[in-house]
N, C-alpha and C positions, 0 to 999 in steps of 0.2 A: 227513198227515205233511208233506207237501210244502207246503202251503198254511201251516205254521206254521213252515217254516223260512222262507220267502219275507220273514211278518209279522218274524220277529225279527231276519232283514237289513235292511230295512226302518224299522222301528225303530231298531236301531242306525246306520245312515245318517241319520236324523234328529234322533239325539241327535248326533253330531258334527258334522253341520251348524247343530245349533240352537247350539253351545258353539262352536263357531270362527268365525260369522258377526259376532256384535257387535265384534269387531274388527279382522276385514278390510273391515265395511260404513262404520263409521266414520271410517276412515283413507283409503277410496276418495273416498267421498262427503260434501267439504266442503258441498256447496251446500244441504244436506236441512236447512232449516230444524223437520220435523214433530217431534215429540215422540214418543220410540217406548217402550215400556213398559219397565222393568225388568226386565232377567233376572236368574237367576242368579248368574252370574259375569259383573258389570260389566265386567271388563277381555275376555271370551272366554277360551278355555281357555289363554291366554297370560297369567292371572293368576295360574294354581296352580303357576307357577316363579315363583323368588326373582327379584327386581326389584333392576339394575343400574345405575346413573348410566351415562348414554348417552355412548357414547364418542365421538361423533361434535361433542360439545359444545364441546370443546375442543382443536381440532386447530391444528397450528404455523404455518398459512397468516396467523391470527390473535394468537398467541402462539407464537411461535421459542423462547424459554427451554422450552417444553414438550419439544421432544428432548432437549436436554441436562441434563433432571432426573433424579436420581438414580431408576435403574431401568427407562430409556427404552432401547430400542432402538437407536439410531443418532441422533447428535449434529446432523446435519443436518438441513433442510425441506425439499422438492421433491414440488410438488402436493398437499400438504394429507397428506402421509405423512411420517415420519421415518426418515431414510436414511442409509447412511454411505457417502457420494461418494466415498471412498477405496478400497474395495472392490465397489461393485458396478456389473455390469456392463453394470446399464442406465441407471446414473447416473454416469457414472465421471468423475470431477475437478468435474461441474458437473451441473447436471441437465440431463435430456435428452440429454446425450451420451453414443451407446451405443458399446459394442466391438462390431465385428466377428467374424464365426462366424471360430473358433480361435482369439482374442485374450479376453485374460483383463485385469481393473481389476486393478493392481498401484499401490500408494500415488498413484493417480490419474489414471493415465495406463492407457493400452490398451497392452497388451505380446504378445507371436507367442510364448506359451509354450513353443511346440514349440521353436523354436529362438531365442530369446534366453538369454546364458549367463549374464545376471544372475537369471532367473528361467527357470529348465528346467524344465520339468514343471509348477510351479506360481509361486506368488510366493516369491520371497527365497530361492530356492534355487541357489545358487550353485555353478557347477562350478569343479573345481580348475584353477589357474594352468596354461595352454595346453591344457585342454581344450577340446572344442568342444560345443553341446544340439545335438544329433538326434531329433527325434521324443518330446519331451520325456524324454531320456537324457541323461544326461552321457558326453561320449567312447561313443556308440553306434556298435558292430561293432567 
């Protein structure tokens, strides 16, 4: 009984190894000129899912109008990503320029959420005429 569970681990380690190998051996090793037989599944067991146009084909470092096409993410480029410089906070006004811990990207700029009273608590939140932010409150205490 033992010796037949062993064989059918065994086995099964074998058939996944033999199904995910032709496409991690191939993609490692450019240099193998040999000619190796046909499996199964040519692609590895990375065939038996639907096949995607690779996104990596067309990124904005080489085409810019790709963020700003309808359905894109963020209107901006920075680093081969699409970004919106106006809001975040590790690209804020430009890329590369991050906010500091407790400052928030606010239409570009790095702002002290906690206490700025144009922006209390978050962006574009505005306290009332002579109040002051506290701790991201308006008129806090």
């Amino acid at each position: 009984m033992r010796m037949r569970f062993f064989f059918v681990v065994a086995c099964a380690v074998a058939l996944t190894t033999s199904l995910a190998l032709p496409a991690s051996s191939a993609a490692s090793d450019e240099r193998s000129t040999a000619a190796t037989a046909p499996s199964l599944l040519p692609g590895g067991i990375y065939s038996l899912f639907p096949q995607y146009p690779p996104r990596g084909s067309m990124t904005c470092d080489r085409f810019p109008r790709v963020c700003r096409a309808r359905g894109s993410s963020s209107p901006h480029c920075c680093r081969k990503q699409c970004l919106n410089v106006m809001i975040d906070n590790q690209n804020c006004g430009q890329c590369g320029k991050k906010c500091r811990f407790g400052q928030a990207c606010c239409g570009g700029s790095c702002v002290n959420v906690m206490y700025d009273p144009k922006n209390c608590g978050c962006c574009n939140k505005r306290c009332k005429m002579g109040s002051f932010c506290q701790y991201g409150m308006c008129s806090y205490a």
